[in-house]
C-alpha positions as CSV (number, residue, x, y, z in Angstrom):
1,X,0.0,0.0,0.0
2,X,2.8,2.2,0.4
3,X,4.0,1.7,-2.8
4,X,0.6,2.6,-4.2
5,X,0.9,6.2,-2.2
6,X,4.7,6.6,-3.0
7,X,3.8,6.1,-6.9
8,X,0.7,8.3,-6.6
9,X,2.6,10.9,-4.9
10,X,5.1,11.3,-7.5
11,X,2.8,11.3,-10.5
12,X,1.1,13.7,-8.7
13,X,4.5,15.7,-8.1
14,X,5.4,15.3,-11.7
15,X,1.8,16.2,-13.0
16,X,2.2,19.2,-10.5
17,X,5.8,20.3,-11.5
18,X,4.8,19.7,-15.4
19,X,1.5,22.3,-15.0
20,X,4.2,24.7,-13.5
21,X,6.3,24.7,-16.2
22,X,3.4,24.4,-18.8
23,X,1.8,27.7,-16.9
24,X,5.8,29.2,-16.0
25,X,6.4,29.0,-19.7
26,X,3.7,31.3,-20.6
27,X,4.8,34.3,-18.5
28,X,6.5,37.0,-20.5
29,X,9.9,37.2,-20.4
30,X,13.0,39.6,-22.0
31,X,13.0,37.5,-25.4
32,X,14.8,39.0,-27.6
33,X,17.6,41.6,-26.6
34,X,19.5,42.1,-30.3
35,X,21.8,45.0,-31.3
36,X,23.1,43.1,-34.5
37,X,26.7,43.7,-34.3
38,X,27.4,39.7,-34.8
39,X,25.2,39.9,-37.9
40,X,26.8,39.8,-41.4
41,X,27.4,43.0,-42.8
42,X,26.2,43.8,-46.0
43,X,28.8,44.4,-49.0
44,X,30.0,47.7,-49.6
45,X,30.0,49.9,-53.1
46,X,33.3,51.0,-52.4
47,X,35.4,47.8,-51.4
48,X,38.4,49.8,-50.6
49,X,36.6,52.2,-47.6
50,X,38.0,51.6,-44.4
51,X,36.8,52.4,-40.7
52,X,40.0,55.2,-40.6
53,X,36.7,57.2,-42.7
54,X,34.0,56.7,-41.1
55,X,31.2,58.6,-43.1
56,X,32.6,56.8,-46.1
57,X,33.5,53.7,-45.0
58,X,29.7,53.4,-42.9
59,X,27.8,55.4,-45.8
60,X,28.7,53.0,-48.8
61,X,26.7,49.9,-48.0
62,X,25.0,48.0,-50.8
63,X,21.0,48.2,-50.4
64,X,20.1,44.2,-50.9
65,X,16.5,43.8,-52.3
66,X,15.2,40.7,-50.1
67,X,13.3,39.3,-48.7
68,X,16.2,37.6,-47.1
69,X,16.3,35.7,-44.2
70,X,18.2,35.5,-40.7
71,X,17.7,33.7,-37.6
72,X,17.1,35.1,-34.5
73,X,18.3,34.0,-31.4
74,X,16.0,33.8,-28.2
75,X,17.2,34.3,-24.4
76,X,15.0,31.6,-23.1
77,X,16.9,29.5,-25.8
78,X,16.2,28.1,-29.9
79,X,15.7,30.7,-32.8
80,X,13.3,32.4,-35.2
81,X,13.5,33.8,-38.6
82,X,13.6,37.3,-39.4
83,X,12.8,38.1,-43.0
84,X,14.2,41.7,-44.4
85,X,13.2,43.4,-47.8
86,X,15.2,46.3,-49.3
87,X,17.9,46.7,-46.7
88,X,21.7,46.6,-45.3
89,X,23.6,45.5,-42.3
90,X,26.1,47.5,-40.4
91,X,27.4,46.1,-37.5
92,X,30.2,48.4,-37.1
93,X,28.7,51.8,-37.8
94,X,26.4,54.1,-35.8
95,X,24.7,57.1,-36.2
96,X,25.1,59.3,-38.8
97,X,26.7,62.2,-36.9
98,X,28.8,59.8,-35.3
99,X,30.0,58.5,-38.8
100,X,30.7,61.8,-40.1
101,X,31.7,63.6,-37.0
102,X,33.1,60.8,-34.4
103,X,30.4,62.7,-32.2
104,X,29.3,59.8,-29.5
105,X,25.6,58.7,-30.2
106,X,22.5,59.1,-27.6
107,X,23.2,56.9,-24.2
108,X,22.2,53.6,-24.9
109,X,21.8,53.3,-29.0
110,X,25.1,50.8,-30.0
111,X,27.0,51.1,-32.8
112,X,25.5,48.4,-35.4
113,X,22.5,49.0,-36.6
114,X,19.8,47.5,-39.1
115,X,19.2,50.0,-41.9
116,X,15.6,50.0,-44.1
117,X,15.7,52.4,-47.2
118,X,12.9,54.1,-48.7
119,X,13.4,55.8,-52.0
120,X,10.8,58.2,-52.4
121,X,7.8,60.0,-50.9
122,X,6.0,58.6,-54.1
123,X,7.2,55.0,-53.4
124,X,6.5,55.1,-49.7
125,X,8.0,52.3,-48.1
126,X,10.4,50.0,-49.5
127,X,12.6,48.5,-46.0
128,X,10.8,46.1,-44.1
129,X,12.1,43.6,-41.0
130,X,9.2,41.3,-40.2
131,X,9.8,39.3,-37.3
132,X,8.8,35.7,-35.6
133,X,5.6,35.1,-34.4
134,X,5.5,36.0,-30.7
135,X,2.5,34.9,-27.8
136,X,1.8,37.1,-24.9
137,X,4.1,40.6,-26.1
138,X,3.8,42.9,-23.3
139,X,6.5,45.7,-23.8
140,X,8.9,46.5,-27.2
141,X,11.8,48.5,-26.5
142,X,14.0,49.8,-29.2
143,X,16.5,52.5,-30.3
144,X,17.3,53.8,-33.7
145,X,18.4,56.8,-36.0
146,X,17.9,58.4,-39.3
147,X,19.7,59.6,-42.0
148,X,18.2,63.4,-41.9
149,X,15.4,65.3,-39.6
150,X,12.4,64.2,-38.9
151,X,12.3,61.2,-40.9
152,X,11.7,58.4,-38.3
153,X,10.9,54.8,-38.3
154,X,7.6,52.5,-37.8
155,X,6.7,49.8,-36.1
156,X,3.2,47.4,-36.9
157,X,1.7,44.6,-35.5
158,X,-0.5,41.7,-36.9
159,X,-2.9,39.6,-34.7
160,X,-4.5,37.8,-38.1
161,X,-1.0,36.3,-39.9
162,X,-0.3,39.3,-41.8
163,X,-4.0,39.7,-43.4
164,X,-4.0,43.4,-41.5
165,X,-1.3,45.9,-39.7
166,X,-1.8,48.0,-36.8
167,X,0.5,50.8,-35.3
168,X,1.8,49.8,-32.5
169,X,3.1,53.0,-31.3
170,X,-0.5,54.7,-32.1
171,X,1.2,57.0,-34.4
172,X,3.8,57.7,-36.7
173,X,6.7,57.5,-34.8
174,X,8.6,60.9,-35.9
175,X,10.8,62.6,-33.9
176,X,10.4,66.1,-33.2
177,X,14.2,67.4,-33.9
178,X,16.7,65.2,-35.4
179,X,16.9,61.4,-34.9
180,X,20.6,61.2,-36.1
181,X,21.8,60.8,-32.5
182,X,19.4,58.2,-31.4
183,X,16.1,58.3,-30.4
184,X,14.9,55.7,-27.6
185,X,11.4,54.2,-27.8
186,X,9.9,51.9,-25.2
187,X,6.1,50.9,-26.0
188,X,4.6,49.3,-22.6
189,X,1.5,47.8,-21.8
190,X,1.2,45.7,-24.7
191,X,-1.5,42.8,-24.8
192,X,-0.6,41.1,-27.9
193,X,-1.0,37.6,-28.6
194,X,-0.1,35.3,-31.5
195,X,1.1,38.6,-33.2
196,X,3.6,39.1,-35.8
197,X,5.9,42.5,-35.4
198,X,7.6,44.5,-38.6
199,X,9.4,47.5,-38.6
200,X,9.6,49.3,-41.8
201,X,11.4,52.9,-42.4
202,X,10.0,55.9,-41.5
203,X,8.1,59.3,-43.4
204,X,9.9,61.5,-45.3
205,X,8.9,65.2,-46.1
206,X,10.7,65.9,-49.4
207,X,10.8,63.6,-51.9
208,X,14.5,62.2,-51.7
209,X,15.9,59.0,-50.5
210,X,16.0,57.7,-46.8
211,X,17.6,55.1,-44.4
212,X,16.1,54.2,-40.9
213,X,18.1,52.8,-38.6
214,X,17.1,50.0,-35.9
215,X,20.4,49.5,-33.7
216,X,19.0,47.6,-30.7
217,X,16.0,45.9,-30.0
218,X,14.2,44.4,-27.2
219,X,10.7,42.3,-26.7
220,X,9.0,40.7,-23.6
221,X,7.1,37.8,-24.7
222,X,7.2,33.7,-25.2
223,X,7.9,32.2,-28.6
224,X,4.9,32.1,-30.6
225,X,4.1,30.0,-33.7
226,X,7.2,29.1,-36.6
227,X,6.1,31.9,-39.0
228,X,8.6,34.5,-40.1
229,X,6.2,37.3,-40.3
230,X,6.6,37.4,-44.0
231,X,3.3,37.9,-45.3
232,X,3.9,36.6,-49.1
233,X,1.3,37.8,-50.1
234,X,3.1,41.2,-50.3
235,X,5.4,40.3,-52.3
236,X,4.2,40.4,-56.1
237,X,4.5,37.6,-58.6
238,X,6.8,39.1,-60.9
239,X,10.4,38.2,-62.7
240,X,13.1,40.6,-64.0
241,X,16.5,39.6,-65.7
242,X,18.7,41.8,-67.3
243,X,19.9,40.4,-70.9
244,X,23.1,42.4,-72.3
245,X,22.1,43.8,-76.1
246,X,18.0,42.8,-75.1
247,X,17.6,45.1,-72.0
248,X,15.5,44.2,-69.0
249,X,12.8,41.6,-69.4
250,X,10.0,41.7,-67.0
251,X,7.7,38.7,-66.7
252,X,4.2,38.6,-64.7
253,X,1.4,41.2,-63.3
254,X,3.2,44.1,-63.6
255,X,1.3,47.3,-63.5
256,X,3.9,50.0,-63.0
257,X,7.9,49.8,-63.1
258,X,10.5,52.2,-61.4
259,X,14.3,52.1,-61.4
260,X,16.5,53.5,-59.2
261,X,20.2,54.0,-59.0
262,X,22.3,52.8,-56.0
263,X,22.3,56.8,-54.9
264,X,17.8,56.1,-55.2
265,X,17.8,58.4,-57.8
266,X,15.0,57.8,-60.6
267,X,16.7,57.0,-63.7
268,X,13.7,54.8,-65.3
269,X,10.0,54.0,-65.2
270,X,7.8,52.4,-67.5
271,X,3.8,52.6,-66.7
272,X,2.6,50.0,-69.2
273,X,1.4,46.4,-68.2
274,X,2.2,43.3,-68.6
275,X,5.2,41.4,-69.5
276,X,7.7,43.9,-71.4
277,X,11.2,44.5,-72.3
278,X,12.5,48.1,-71.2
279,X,15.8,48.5,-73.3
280,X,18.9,50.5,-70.8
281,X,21.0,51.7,-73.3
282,X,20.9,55.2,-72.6
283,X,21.9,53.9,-68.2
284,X,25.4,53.6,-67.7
285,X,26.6,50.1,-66.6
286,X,26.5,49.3,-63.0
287,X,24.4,48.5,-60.4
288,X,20.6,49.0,-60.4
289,X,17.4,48.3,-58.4
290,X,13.8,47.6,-60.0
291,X,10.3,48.3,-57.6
292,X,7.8,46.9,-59.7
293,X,3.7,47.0,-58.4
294,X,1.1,44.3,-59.5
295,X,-2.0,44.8,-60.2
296,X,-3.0,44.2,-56.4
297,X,-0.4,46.6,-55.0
298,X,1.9,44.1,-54.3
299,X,5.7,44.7,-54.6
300,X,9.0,43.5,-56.1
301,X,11.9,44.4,-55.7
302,X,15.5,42.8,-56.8
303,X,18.9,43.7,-58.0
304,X,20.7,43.8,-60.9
305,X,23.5,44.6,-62.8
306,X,23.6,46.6,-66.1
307,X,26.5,45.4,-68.3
């Protein structure tokens, strides 16, 4: 008879101990605490810059179209994906002013950052980081910097896989003066469940190119579901390869075409739809980037070389 209660005491212990970890693992926890500077760093335009010039050196980074992918490393252990479109990597440059000036940043925004570019007003936003799926998100903290006034960065959420976006901040997140020292941003009192969280870059108000920088990031939650946050059906259904003597041959729903230079200057755009070829002669060889639209809105973007 003992036995019986010995055995019956311990399932019970071990049924007891397994509901505490069950209920333990729910509570929201610092997650994700991430300031990129062990992330690859994206290839530069100007091989030869070195860190001795800072605002070269950390002002020369390629732009990669995406979406590409990256794991993401969790404090209470195992990983998620993070899925980028239309970005670079810097993991040893910071602010702008403290590029160009070896002025020391805000307290607490690190030197590394991810940057998310935005061509034009017209385009609106091109740069987006989608993270994991995360359960029970009560706070987001995160710092970052711009490349000029006022021009920000935002942050959205998505309790429905991706199907809608909310602000999570409430409202364009905009600095008053100039973010290129650092701005800190801590968003508490979050109730978010199941949600997917992307950052894209922020508003610009003149119609020139931009770069939002996120240089540390940090969420309380759990590990949610094994989605990226990638919603594809944002990304349009559409094919471009450059042929040398044929030009640039676009395949699929395309609605509207733009092309930018590595500086995001407009140098082509083509409003017919439909496949097409759009010949480059008069584009000096190098490196460009093609935004195409759909005819749902949907975007692609992609790099290639003129030759």
């Amino acid at each position: 008879m003992n036995k019986i209660y010995k055995k019956s005491f311990l399932f019970f212990a071990a049924l007891m101990m397994g509901l505490f970890v069950i209920v333990s693992a729910q509570d929201p926890e610092l997650i994700i605490d991430e300031n990129f500077q062990d992330w690859p760093e994206t290839e530069r335009s100007d091989p030869d810059a070195t860190l001795e010039d800072l605002n070269a050196y950390c002002e020369q980074t390629l732009m990669l179209p995406g979406p590409d992918e990256f794991d993401i490393y969790y404090l209470t252990g195992g990983s998620g994906v993070v899925t980028m479109i239309k970005y670079q990597i810097s993991p040893d440059c910071g602010t702008k002013k403290y590029n160009r000036d070896g002025i020391e940043p805000t307290e607490g925004v690190t030197i590394g950052f991810i940057g998310l570019m935005k061509v034009s007003e017209e385009t609106d936003t091109i740069g987006q980081m989608y993270l994991p799926k995360l359960s029970n998100v009560t706070k987001v903290w995160f710092t970052y910097s711009c490349t000029g006034s006022n021009r920000g960065i935002r942050i959205y959420h998505s309790l429905d896989n991706g199907e809608t976006w909310e602000n999570t901040y409430g409202e364009e997140i905009l600095p008053e003066g100039d973010a290129q020292m650092g701005q800190v941003v801590e968003i508490d009192g979050l109730d978010l469940n199941n949600v997917l969280i992307k950052f894209t870059s922020g508003v610009d108000n003149s119609d020139v190119s931009q770069i939002s920088r996120l240089h540390d990031l940090k969420i309380w939650g759990v590990p949610g579901g094994p989605e990226t946050g990638m919603d594809i059906h944002e990304v349009a259904d559409i094919t471009a390869k450059y042929v040398q003597g044929t030009g640039l041959i676009l395949n699929g729903p395309v609605e509207s075409v733009r092309i930018f230079d590595l500086t995001g200057r407009l140098v082509e755009e083509s409003g017919v739809a439909g496949n097409q070829i759009l010949s480059l002669d008069h584009l000096s060889d190098g490196v460009y980037i093609i935004t195409a639209v759909d005819r749902e809105s949907r975007l692609f973007n992609q790099k290639f070389l003129k030759h």
